[in-house]
PDB file as gemmi writes it, atoms N, CA and C in Angstrom:
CRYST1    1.000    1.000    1.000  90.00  90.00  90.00 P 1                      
ATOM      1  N   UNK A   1      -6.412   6.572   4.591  1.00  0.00           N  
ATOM      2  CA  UNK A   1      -5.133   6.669   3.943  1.00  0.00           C  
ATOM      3  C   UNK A   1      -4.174   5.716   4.658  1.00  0.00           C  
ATOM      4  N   UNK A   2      -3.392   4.999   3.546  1.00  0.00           N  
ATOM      5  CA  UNK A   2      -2.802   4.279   4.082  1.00  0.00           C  
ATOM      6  C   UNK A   2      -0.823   4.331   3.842  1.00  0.00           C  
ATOM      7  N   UNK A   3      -0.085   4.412   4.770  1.00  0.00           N  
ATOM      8  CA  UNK A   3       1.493   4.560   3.889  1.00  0.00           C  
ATOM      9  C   UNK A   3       1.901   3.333   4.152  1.00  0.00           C  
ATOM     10  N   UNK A   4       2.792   2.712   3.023  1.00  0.00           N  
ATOM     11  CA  UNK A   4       3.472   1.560   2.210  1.00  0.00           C  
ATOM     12  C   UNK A   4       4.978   1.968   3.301  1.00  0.00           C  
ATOM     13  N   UNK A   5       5.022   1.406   3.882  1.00  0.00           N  
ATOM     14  CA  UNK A   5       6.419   1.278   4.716  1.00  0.00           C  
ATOM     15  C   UNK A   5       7.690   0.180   4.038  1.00  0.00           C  
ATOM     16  N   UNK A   6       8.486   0.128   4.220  1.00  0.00           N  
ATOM     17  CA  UNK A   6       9.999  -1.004   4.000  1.00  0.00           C  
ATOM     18  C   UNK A   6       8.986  -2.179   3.856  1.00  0.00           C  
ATOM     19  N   UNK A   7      10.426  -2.796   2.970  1.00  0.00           N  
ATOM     20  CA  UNK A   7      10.012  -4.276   3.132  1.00  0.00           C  
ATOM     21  C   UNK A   7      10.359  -5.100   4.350  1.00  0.00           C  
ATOM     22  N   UNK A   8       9.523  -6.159   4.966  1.00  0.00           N  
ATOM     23  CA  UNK A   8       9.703  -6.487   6.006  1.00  0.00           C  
ATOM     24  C   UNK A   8      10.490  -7.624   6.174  1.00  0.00           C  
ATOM     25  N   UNK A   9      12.092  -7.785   7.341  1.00  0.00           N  
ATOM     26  CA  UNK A   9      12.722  -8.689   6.705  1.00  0.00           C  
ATOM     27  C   UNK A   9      12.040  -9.900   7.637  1.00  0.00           C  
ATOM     28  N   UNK A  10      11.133 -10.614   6.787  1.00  0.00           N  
ATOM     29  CA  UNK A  10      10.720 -11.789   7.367  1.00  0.00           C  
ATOM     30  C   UNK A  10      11.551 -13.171   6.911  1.00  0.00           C  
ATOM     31  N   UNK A  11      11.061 -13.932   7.986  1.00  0.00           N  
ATOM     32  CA  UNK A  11      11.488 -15.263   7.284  1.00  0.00           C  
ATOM     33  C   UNK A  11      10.925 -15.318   5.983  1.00  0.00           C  
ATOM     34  N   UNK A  12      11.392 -16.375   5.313  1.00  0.00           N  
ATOM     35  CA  UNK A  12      10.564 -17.119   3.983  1.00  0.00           C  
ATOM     36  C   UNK A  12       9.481 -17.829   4.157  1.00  0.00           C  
ATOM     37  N   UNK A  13       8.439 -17.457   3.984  1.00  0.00           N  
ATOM     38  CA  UNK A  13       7.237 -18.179   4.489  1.00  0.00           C  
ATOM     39  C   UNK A  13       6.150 -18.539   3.114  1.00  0.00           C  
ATOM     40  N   UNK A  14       5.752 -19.808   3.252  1.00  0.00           N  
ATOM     41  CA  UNK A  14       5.123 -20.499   2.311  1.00  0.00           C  
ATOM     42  C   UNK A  14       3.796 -19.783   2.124  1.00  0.00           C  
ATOM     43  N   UNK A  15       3.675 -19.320   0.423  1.00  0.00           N  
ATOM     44  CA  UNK A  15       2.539 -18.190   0.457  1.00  0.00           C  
ATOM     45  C   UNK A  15       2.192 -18.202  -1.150  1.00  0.00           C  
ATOM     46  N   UNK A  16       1.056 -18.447  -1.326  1.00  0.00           N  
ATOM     47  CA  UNK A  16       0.765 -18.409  -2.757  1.00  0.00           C  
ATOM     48  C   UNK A  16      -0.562 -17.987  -2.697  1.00  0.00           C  
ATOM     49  N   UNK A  17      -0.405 -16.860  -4.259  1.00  0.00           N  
ATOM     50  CA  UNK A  17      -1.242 -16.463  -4.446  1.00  0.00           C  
ATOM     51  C   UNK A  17      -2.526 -16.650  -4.706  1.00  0.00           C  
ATOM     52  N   UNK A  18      -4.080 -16.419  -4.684  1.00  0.00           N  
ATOM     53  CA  UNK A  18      -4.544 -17.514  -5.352  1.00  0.00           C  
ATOM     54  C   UNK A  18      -5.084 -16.075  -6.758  1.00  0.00           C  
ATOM     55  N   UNK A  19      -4.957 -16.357  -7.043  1.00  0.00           N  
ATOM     56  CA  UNK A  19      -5.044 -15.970  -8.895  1.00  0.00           C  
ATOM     57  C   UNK A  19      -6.114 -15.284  -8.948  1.00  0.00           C  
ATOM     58  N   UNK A  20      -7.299 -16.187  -9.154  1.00  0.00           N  
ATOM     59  CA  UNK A  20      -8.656 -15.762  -9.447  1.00  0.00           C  
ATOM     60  C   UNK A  20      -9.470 -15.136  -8.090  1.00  0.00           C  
ATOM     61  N   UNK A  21      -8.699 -15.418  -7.254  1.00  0.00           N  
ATOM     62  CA  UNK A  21      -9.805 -14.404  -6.531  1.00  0.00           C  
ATOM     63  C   UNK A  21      -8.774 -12.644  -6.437  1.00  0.00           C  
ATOM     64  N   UNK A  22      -7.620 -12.410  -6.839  1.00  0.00           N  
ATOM     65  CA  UNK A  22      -6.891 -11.497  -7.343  1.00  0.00           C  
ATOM     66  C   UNK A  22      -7.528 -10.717  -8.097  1.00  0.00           C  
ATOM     67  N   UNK A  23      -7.867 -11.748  -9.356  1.00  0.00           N  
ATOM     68  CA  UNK A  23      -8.394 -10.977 -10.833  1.00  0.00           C  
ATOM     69  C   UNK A  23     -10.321 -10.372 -10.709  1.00  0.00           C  
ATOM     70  N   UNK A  24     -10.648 -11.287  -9.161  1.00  0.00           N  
ATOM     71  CA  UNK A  24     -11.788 -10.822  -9.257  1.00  0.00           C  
ATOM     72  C   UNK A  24     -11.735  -9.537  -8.279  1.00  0.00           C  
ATOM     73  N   UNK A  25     -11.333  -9.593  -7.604  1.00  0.00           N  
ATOM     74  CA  UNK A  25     -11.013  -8.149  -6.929  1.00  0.00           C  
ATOM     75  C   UNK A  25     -10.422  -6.832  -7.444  1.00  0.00           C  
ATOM     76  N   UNK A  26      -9.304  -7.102  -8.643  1.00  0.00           N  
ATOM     77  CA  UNK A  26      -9.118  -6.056  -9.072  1.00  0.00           C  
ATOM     78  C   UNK A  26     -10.102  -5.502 -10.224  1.00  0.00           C  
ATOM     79  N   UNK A  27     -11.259  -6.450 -10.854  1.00  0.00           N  
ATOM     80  CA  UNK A  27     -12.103  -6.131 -11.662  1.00  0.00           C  
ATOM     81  C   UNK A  27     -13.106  -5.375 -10.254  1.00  0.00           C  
ATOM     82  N   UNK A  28     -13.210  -5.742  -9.254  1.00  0.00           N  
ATOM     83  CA  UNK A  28     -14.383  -4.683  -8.389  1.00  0.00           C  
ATOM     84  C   UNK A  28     -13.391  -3.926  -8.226  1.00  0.00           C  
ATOM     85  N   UNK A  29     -12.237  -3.551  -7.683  1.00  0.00           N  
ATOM     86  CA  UNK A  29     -11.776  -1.879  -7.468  1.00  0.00           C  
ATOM     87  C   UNK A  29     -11.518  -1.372  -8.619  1.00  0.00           C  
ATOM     88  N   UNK A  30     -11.895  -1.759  -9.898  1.00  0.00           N  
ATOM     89  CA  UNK A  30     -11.840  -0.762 -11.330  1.00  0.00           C  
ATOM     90  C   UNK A  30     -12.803  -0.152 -11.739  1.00  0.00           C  
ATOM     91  N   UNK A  31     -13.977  -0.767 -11.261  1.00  0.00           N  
ATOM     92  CA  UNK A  31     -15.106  -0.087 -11.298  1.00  0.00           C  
ATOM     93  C   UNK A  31     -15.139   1.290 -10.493  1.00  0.00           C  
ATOM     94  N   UNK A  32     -14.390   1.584  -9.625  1.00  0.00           N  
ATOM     95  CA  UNK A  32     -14.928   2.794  -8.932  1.00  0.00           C  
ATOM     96  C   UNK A  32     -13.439   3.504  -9.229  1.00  0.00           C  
ATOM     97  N   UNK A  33     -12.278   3.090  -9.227  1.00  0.00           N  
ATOM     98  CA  UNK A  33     -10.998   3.092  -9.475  1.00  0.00           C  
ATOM     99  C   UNK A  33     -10.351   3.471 -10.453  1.00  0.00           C  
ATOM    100  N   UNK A  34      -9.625   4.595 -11.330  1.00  0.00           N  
ATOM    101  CA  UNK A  34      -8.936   4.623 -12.770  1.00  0.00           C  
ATOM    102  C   UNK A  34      -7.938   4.928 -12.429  1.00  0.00           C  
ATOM    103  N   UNK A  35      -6.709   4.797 -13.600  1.00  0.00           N  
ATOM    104  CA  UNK A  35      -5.377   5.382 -13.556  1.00  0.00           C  
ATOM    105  C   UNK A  35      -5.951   5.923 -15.031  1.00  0.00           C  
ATOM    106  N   UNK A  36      -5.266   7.056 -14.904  1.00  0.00           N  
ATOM    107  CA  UNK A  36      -5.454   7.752 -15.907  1.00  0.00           C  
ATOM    108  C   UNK A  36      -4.573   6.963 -17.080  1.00  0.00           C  
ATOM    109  N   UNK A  37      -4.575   7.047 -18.246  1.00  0.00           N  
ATOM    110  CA  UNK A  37      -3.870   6.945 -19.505  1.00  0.00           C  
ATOM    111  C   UNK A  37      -2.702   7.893 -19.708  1.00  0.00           C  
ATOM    112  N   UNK A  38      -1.742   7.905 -19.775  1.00  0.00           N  
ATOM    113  CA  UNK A  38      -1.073   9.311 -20.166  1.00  0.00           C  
ATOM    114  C   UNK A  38       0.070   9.085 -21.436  1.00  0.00           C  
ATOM    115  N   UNK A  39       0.848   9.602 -22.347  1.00  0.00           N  
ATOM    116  CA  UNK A  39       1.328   9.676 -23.125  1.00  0.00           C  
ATOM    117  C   UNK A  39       2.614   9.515 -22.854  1.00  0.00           C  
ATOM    118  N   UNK A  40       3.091  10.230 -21.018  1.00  0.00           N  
ATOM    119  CA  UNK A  40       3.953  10.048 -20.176  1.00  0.00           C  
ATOM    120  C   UNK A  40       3.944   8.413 -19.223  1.00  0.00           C  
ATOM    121  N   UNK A  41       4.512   7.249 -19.131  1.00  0.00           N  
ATOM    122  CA  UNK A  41       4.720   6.673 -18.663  1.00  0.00           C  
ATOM    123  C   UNK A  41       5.239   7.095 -16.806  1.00  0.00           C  
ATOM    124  N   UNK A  42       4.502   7.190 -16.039  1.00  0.00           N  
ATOM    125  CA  UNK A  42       5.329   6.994 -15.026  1.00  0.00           C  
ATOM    126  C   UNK A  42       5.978   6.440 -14.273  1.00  0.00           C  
ATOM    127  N   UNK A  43       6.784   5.986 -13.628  1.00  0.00           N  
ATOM    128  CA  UNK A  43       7.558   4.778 -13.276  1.00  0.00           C  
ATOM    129  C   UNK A  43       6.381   4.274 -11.681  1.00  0.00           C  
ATOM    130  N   UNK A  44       5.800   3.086 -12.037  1.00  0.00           N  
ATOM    131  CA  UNK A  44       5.289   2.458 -10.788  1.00  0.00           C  
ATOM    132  C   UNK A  44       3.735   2.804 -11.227  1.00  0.00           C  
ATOM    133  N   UNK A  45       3.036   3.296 -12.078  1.00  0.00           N  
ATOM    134  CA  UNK A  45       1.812   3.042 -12.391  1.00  0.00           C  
ATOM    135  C   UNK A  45       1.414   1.997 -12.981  1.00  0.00           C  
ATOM    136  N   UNK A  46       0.191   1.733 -12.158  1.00  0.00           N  
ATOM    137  CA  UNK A  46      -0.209   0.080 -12.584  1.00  0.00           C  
ATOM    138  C   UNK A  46      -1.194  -0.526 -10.987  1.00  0.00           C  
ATOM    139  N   UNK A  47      -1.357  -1.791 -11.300  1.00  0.00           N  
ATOM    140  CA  UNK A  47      -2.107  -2.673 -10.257  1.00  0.00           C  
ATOM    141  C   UNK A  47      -0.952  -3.492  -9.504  1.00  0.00           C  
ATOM    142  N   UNK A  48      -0.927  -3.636  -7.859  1.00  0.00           N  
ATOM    143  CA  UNK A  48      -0.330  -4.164  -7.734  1.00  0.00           C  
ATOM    144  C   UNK A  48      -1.347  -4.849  -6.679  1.00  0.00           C  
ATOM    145  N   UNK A  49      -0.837  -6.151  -5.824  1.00  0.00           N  
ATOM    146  CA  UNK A  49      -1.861  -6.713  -5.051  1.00  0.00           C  
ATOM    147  C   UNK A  49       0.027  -6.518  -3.779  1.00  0.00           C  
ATOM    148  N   UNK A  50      -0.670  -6.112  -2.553  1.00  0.00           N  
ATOM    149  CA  UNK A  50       0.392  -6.239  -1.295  1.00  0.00           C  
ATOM    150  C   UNK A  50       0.060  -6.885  -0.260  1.00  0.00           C  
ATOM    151  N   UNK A  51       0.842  -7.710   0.181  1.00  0.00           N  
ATOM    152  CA  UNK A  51       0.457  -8.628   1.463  1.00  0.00           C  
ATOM    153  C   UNK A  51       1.768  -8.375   2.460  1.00  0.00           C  
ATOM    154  N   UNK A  52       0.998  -7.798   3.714  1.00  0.00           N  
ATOM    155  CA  UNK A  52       2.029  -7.215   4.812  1.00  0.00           C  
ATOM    156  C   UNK A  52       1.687  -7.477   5.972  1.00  0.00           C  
ATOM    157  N   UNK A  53       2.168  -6.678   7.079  1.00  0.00           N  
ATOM    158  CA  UNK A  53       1.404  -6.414   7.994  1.00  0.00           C  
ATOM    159  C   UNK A  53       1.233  -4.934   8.350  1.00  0.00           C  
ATOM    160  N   UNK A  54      -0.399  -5.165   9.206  1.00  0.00           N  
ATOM    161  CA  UNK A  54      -0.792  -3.528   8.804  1.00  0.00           C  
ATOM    162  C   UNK A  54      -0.004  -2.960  10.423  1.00  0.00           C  
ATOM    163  N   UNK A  55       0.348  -1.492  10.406  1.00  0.00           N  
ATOM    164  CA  UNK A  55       0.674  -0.986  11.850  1.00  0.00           C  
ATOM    165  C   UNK A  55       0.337  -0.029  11.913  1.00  0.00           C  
ATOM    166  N   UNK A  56       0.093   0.684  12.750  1.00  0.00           N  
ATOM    167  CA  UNK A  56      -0.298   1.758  13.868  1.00  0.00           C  
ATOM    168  C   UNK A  56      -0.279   2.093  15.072  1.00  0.00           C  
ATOM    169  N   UNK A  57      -0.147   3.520  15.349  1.00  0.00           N  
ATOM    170  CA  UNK A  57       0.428   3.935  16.516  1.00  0.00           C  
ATOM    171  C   UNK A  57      -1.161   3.606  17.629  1.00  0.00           C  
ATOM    172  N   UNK A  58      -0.637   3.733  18.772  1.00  0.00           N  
ATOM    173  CA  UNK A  58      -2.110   3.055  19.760  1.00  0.00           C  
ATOM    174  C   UNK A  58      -3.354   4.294  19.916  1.00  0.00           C  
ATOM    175  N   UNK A  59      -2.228   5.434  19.593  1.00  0.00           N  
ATOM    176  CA  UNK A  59      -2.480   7.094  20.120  1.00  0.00           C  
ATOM    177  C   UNK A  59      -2.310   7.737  18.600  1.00  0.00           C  
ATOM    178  N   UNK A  60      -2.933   8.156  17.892  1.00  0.00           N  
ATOM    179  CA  UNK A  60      -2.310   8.994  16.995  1.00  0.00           C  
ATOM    180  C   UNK A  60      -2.141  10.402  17.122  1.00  0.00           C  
ATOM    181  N   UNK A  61      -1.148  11.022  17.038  1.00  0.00           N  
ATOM    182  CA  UNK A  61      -0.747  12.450  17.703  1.00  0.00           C  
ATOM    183  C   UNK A  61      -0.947  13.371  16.306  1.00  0.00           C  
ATOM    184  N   UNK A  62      -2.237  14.230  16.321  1.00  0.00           N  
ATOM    185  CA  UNK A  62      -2.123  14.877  15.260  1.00  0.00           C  
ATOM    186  C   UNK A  62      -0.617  16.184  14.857  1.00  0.00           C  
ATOM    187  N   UNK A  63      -0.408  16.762  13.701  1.00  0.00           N  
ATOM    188  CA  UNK A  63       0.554  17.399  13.501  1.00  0.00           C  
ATOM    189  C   UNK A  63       0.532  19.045  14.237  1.00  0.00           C  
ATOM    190  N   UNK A  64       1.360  19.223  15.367  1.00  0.00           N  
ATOM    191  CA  UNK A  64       1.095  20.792  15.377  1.00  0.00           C  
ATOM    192  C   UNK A  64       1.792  21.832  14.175  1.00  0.00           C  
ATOM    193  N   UNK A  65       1.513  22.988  14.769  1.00  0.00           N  
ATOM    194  CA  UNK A  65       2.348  24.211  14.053  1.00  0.00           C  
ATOM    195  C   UNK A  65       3.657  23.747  13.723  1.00  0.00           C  
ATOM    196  N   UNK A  66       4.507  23.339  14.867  1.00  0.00           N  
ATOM    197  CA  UNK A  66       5.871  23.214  13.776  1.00  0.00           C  
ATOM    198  C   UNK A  66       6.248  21.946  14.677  1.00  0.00           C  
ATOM    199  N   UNK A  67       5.302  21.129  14.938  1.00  0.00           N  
ATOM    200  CA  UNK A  67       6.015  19.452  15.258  1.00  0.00           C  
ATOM    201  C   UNK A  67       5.274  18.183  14.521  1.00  0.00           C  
ATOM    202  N   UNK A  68       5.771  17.243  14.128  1.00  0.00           N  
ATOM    203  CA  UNK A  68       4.904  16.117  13.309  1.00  0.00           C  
ATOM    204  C   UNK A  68       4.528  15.286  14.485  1.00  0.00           C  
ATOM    205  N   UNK A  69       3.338  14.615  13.933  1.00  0.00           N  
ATOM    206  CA  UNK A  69       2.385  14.238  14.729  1.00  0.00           C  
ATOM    207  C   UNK A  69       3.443  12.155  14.689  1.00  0.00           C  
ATOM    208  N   UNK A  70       3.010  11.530  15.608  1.00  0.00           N  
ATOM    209  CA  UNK A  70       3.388   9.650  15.397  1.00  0.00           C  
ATOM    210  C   UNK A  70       2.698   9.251  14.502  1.00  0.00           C  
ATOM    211  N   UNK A  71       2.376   9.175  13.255  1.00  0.00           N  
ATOM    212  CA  UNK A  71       1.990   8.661  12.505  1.00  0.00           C  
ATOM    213  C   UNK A  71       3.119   7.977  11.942  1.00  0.00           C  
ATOM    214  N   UNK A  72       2.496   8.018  10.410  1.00  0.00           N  
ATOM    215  CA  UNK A  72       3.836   7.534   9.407  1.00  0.00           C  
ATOM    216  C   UNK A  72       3.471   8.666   7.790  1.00  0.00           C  
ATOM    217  N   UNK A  73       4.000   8.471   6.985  1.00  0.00           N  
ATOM    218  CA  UNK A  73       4.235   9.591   6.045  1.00  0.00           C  
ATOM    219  C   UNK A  73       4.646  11.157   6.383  1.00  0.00           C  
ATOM    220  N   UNK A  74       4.395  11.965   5.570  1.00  0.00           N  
ATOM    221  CA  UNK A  74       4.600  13.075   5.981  1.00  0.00           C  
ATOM    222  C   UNK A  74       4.103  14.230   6.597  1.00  0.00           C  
ATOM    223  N   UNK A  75       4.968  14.650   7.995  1.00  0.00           N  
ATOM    224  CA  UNK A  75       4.868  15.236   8.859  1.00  0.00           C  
ATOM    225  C   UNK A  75       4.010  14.605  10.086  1.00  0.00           C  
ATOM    226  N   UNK A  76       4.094  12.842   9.964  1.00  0.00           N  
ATOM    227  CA  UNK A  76       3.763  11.523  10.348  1.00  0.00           C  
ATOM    228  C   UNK A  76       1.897  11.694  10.978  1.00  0.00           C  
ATOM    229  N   UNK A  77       1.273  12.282   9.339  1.00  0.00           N  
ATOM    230  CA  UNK A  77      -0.242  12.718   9.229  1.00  0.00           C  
ATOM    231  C   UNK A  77      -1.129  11.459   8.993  1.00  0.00           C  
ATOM    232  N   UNK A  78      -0.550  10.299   8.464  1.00  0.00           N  
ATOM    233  CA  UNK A  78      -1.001   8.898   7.903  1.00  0.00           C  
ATOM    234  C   UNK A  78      -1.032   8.083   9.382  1.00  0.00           C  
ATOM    235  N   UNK A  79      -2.449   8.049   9.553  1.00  0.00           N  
ATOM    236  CA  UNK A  79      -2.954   6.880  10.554  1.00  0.00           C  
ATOM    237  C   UNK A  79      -2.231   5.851  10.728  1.00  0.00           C  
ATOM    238  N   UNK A  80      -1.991   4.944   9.480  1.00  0.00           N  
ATOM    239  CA  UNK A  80      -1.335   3.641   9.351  1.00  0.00           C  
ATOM    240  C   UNK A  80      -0.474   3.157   8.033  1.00  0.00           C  
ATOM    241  N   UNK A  81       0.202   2.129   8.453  1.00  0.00           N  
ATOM    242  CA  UNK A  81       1.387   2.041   7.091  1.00  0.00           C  
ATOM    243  C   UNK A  81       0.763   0.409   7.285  1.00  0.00           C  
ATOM    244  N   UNK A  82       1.813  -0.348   6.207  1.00  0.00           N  
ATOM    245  CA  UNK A  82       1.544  -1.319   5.547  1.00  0.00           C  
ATOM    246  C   UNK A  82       2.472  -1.878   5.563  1.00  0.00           C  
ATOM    247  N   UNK A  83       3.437  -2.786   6.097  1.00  0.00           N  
ATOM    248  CA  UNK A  83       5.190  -2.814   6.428  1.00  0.00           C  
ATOM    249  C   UNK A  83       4.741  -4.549   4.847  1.00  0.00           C  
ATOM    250  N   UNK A  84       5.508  -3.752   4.176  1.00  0.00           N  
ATOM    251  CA  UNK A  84       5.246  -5.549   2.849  1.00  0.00           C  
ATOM    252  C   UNK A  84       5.977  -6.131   3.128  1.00  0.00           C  
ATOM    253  N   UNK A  85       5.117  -7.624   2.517  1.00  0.00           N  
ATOM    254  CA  UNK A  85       6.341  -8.961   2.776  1.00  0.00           C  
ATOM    255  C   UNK A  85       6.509  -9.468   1.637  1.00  0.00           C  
ATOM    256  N   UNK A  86       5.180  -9.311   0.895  1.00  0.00           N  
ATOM    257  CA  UNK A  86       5.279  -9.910  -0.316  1.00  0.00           C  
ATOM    258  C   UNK A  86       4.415  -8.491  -1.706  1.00  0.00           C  
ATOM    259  N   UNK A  87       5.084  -8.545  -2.678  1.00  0.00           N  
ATOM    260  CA  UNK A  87       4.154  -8.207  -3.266  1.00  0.00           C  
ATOM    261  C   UNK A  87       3.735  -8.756  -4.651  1.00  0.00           C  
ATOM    262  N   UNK A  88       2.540  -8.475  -5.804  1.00  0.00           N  
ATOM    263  CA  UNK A  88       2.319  -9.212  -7.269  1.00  0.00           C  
ATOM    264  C   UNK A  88       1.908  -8.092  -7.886  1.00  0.00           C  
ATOM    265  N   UNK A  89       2.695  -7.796  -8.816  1.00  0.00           N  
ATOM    266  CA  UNK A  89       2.042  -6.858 -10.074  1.00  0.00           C  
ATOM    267  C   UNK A  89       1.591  -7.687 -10.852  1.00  0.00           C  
ATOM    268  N   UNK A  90       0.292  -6.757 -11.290  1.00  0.00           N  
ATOM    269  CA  UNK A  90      -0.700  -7.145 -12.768  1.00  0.00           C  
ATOM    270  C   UNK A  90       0.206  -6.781 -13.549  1.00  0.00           C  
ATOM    271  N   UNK A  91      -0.064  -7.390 -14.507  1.00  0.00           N  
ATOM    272  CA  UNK A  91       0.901  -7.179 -16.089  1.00  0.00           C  
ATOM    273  C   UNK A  91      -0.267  -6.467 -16.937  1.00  0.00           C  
ATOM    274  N   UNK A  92       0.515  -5.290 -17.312  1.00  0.00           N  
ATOM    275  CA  UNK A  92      -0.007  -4.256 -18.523  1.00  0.00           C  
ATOM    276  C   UNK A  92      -0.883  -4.806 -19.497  1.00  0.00           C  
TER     277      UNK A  92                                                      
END                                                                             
């Protein structure tokens, strides 16, 4: 499990996507991968591709009875986050 942290304020750094190896990757994680269909639209369902940097604590402190552990997400249970710099949505 991974948590999606802030965007990271980086410089502007020269970065392009390359396309087809995008479209071939998201055809292998669909194979094992679905979003359901729903009648309800939810806001933020879809494919997105994220380029960040990954972080983690050196120690991860699991959560006790009533204290959260150094992680990140909630009750900081998530190993590692994903701080984005850039991101590309697939189009519907």
């Amino acid at each position: 499990m991974i948590a999606l942290g802030s965007m990271l304020d980086a410089p502007i750094i020269a970065f392009a996507w390359d396309m087809d190896a995008l479209k071939r990757k998201l055809k292998q994680v669909q194979e094992t991968t679905h979003i359901r269909e729903s009648s309800i639209q939810i806001s933020g369902e879809g494919w997105s591709a994220i380029w960040g940097r990954l972080e983690a604590p050196r120690v991860l402190r699991l959560p006790g009875n009533r204290t959260a552990g150094n992680g990140y997400g909630v009750n900081g249970s998530v190993p590692a986050q994903l701080r984005v710099v850039r991101t590309f949505r697939f189009p519907r």
